[in-house]
PAVOPA-875818 format. One record per residue (C-alpha): residue in one letter; x, y, z. Coordinates in steps of 0.25 Angstrom, whole numbers, plus 5000, padded with zeros to 4 digits. Each point is the difference from the previous one (the first is absolute). Example, Ala and Ser with C-alpha at 12.3 -4.5 7.8 and 13.67 -1.06 7.14 Angstrom:
<atoms>
A504949825031;S500650144998;
</atoms>
This chain:
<atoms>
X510450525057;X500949874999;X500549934990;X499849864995;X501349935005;X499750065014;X498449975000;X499649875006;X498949904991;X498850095003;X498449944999;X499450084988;X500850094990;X498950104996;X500150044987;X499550144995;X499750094989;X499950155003;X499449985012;X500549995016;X500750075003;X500150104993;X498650054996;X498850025008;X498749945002;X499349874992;X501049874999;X501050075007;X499050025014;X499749854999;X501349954998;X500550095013;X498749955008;X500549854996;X501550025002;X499650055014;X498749915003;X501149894999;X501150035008;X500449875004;X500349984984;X501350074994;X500050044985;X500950074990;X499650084990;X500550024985;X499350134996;X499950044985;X499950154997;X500050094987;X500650114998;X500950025013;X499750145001;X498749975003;X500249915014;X500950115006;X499349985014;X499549895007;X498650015006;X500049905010;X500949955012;X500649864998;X499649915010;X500949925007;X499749884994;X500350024987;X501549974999;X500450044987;X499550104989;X500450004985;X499850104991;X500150004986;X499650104989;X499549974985;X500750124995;X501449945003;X499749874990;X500550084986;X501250055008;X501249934998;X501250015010;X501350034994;X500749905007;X499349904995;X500749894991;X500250004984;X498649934996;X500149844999;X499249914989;X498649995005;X499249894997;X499150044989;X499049865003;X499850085015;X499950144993;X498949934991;X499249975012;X500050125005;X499550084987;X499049884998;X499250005012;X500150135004;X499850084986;X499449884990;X498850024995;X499549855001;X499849955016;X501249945005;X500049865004;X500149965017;X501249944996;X500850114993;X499650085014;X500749925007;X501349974992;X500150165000;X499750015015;X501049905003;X501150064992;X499950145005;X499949955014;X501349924999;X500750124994;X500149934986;X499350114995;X500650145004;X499850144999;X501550024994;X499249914989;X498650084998;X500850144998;X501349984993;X500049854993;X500049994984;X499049905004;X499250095006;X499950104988;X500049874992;X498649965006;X499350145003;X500250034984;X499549884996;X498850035007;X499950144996;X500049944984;X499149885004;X499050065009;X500150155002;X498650074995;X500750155004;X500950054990;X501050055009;X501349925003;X500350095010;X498650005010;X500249844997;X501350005006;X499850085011;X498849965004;X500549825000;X501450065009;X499050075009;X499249885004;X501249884997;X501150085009;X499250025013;X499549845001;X501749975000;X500550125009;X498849945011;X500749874997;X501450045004;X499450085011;X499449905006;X501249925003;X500350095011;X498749965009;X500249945011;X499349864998;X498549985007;X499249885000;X498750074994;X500150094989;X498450095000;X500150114987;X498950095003;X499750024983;X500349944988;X500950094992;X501450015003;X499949965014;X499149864997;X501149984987;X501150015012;X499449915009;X500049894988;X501650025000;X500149985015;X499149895000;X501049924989;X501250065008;X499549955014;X499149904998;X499050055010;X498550025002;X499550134991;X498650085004;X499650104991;X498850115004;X499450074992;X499150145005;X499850044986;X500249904989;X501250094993;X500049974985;X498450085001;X500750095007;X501150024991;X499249994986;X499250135008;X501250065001;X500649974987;X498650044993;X500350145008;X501650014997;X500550124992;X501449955003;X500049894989;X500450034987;X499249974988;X500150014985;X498949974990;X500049874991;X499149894997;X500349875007;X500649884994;X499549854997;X498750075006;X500749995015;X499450135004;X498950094995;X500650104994;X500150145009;X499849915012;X501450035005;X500949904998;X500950065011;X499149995011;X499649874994;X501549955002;X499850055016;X498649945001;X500649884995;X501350015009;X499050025013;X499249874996;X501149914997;X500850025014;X498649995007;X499849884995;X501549955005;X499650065012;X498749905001;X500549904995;X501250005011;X499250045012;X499649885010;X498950105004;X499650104994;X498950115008;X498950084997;X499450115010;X498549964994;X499449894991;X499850094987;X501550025001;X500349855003;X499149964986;X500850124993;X501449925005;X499349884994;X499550064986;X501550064999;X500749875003;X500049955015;X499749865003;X498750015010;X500549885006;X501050115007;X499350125001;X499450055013;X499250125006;X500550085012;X499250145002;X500750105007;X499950025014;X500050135009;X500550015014;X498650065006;X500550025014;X501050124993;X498650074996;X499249995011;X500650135005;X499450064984;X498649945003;X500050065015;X500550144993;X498850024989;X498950125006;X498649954998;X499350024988;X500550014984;X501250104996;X499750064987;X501449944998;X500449944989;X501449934998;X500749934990;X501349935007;X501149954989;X501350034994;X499650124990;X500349904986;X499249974988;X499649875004;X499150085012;X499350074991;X499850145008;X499650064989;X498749945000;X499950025015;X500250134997;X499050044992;X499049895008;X500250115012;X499650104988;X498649935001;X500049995015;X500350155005;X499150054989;X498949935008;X500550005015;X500950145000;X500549975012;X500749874996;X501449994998;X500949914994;X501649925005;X501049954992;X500949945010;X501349924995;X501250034994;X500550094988;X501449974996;X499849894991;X499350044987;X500250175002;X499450024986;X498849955004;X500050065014;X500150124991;X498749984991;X499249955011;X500250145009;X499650054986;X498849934997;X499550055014;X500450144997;X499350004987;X498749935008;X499850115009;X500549935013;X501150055005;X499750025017;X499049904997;X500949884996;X501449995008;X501349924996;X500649975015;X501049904996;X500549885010;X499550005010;X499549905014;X499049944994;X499749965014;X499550165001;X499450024987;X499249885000;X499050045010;X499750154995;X499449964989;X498849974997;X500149904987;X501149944993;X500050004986;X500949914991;X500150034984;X501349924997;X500049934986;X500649875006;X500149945015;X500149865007;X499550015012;X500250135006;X500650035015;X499350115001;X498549955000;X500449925012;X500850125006;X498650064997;X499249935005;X500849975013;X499750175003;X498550004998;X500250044985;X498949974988;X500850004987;X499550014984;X501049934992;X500249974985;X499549864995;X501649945000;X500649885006;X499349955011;X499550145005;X498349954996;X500449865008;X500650085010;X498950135002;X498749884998;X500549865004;X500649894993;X499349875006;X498749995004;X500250035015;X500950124998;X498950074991;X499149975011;X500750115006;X499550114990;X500850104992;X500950085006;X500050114990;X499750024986;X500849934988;X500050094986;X500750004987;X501250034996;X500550134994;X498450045003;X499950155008;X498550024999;X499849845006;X501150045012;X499450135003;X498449925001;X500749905009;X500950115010;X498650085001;X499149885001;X500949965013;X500250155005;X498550044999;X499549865007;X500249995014;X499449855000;X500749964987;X501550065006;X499749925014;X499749874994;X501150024992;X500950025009;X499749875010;X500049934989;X501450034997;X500449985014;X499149875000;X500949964989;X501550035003;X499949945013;X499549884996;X500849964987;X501150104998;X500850015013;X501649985002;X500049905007;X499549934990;X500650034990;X501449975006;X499549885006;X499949954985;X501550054996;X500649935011;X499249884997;X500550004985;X501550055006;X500049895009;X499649884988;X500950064990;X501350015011;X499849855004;X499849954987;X501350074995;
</atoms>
C-alpha cells in the first residue's frame, strides 16, 4: 500500500478499530459494502489493532479505491525505540491535563478537553513525555497518593501507562496519513479519540458512526475481564464503593471520558436505530448533530438464496456469529436442548468464525457435550452465508449486545424467520418501529436475554406452525425491501459525504 508522501489528498480517511480488514463479518462487512458501493469516492484507512499477532491475515481484498492503509498496534505504545533521544523537560501543566481528565475522579470541564486535545495534536505533548518524563512519574504518583482506592502502586502504574501511552503513539502515527477531506471513525474508542487529533491537525469535516455505542460495550467487557489485576481495599474520600474494583473503574472511566471527546468533536455523529441515537444523547452527544442511518442490504445479491430455499420448513436451526461471549451460544445451546428433546429430528448450526476467543470456543463445544448434543448441534465455522441461510429453517440470535444486526436483513432477504434476544434494535427491527412498518407484522419472535426455555418456546412455536412461519416470513421480506435496502442506505452517506466535503 503507498505511503503518505506519494498518496494524493484522498475523499474520506476511514478510521477503524479491529475491524476491516482484518476480521470478518459485522462492521467490517458494512464497511467493505460502503467502500465498494461508493466507488467513485477514494478513502485511506488508519486501522488500529491489538496485539499484532492477532491481525496476521487480511480477510478481505483491498479495493482499488482505497489509496492508502495504515496499520498501527496498541501493543507497541509501551515500547520505546532505542534510538530515541535522552528525555526532554515535559510540560507538567500539559501532563496535568491529561491525568485530570482522563483519571480524575471529578467530571472534566469542555474546556480542559480541549486544551489537552490541542496539545497532543500539535505534538506539544508526546509519548517520549508520557513514558520516560520526571513529570510524568511526578503526575502519576500524585495521583496514586490522591486518588488511588487500590493498594497497589504497581497495578496503578501499569494500568495509567497502558491507557495514557496508546492515545500519544496514535498521535505520532497519525502524521503519516495522507490528508482527506472527511475523517468518518466507525466507533468511539481509540479510533473516535484519533479522529479528534485529525480534525485539530486538518481542520476538516469529522463523522463519527456508531453500530454499537462502545463505552456499553466495553463496561461488558470490562465486567467479564479476567486480565485486569485487582487487589482488595476500601475506597478513599468515599470515591468508590468498596470491592467495586477500582481498576476497572479507572478503564470505565478511561472509555467515558474520550467518548465524550469523541461527541463533543464530531460534526455528525450516527446511530444505526433511535434507541442507540438517545443512548448517544444520555452519554453526552448533542442531538442537534445526531442522526439515524439503518443499514442496508444489497437484495439483488440474495435473490439467488430466496430462489434456492425447498418448499416447506427445515427442522434447521442456525445461529450465524463469531463464536465470542458477546453471542451468547451457550444459551443457544442448551435453547436446542429444549428443541430436540420435542422435535428429534431437529438440528441446530452455529456458523461463524472461531479464532477470536478459543477459550470460549473450547467451553461452548463442552456445554454441548455435556448436553447430549453432539450430531445433533454442529459447529461449521465461516462460511457463505449466501448457502447457509436458505437451509435453515429459523434464525436464532442470543447475543447479549447488538445494534442493528446485518444478519436479520441477510435473513430476511433468503426467506428466513429469525428469534432474536431483546437487544439493540432487534424488537424494532423483527415488530416495526413506526406505525406503518408494524402494519407489516412480526417477522419472528423477540425473547429475553440470556433466557433458553423463552428461545426454545419461540424456535418451536415458529417450527410447528406453518401459518405463523409464512407470515413471518413475508413479513420480513415485506420489511427489508421497503426500508432496509443499499441503496438507500448509501444514497444517505453520499449525501452527508458530499455536505461535509463542500463545506471543508
Amino acid at each position: 500500500m503507498s505511503h503518505s508522501n506519494d498518496t494524493p489528498l484522498t475523499d474520506i480517511c476511514l478510521l477503524l478499530e479491529g475491524t476491516w480488514p482484518y476480521v470478518r463479518g459485522g462492521v467490517s462487512s458494512w464497511i467493505h459494502q460502503m467502500i465498494l458501493g461508493l466507488p467513485d469516492l477514494t478513502f485511506s484507512v488508519m486501522f488500529i489493532g491489538g496485539q499484532r499477532e492477532a491481525y496476521a491475515e487480511r480477510r478481505y481484498a483491498i479495493p482499488a479505491n482505497v489509496l492508502h492503509i495504515e496499520e498501527v498496534f496498541l501493543e507497541d505504545a509501551t515500547h520505546l525505540s532505542e534510538s530515541r533521544a535522552a528525555p526532554r523537560a515535559a510540560d507538567e501543566q500539559q501532563l496535568s491535563d491529561l491525568y485530570r481528565f482522563l483519571h480524575h475522579p471529578e467530571q472534566p470541564a469542555v474546556e480542559l478537553g480541549e486544551r489537552l486535545l490541542a496539545s497532543v495534536a500539535q505534538g506539544q505533548l508526546t509519548l517520549d513525555d508520557v513514558l520516560r518524563s520526571r513529570a510524568s512519574w511526578a503526575t502519576l504518583s500524585g495521583g496514586y497518593r490522591e486518588h488511588c482506592a487500590d493498594p497497589s502502586f504497581v497495578n496503578y502504574f501499569w494500568t495509567l501507562r497502558s491507557m495514557q501511552s496508546p492515545l500519544l503513539m496514535l498521535a505520532e502515527a497519525s502524521r503519516r496519513m495522507p490528508r482527506a477531506r472527511v475523517l468518518h471513525a466507525i466507533s468511539t474508542g481509540y479510533a473516535g479519540m484519533l479522529g479528534c487529533i485529525l480534525k485539530q491537525r486538518w481542520n476538516c469535516a469529522y463523522l463519527l458512526s456508531e453500530h454499537g455505542i462502545y463505552t456499553k460495550e466495553r463496561k461488558i467487557d470490562l465486567a467479564q475481564a479476567s486480565w485486569i489485576a485487582e487487589s482488595s481495599g476500601q475506597a478513599l474520600n468515599g470515591s468508590l464503593d468498596a470491592g467495586s474494583g477500582y481498576i476497572r473503574t479507572l478503564w470505565v472511566r478511561f472509555f467515558e471520558r474520550i467518548g465524550q471527546l469523541t461527541y463533543n468533536s464530531a460534526d455528525q455523529i450516527i446511530a444505526l436505530y433511535d434507541g442507540n441515537r438517545q443512548r448517544q444523547i444520555k452519554d453526552g452527544a448533542d442531538p442537534a448533530r445526531t442522526q439515524v442511518i439503518p443499514n442496508g442490504i444489497d437484495l439483488p445479491q440474495w435473490s439467488a438464496a430466496l430462489e434456492a430455499r425447498a418448499p416447506g420448513i427445515a427442522p434447521v436451526v442456525g445461529l450465524i456469529g463469531r463464536v465470542v461471549p458477546i453471542k451468547d451460544v451457550k444459551t443457544f445451546l442448551r435453547a436446542m436442548r429444549g428443541v430436540i428433546s420435542a422435535m428429534p429430528e431437529a438440528e441446530g448450526w452455529i456458523v461463524g468464525p472461531e479464532e477470536e476467543d478459543p477459550e470460549y470456543v473450547s467451553e461452548c463445544r463442552s456445554l454441548m457435550a455435556s448436553l447430549g448434543l453432539e450430531g445433533k448441534v454442529h459447529f461449521l465455522g465461516f462460511q457463505r452465508i449466501q448457502d447457509i441461510l436458505p437451509q435453515l429453517g429459523l434464525m436464532v440470535l442470543t447475543s447479549i449486545s447488538e445494534a442493528q444486526p446485518l444478519v436479520i436483513l441477510e435473513a430476511w432477504a433468503a426467506g428466513t424467520p429469525v428469534v432474536s434476544s431483546d437487544v439493540g434494535s432487534c424488537r424494532e427491527l423483527i415488530e416495526g418501529g413506526s406505525a406503518e412498518d408494524r402494519d407489516l407484522g412480526s417477522a419472528g419472535k423477540v425473547v429475553a436475554i440470556a433466557d433458553p426455555q423463552a428461545t426454545c418456546a419461540a424456535i418451536l412455536e415458529l417450527l410447528r406452525s406453518p401459518a405463523s412461519w409464512q407470515a413471518a416470513q413475508a413479513s420480513g421480506l415485506l420489511r427489508v425491501t421497503r426500508y432496509y435496502t443499499e441503496a438507500l442506505m448509501l444514497k444517505r452517506y453520499r449525501e452527508l459525504y458530499q455536505t461535509a466535503m463542500e463545506n471543508c
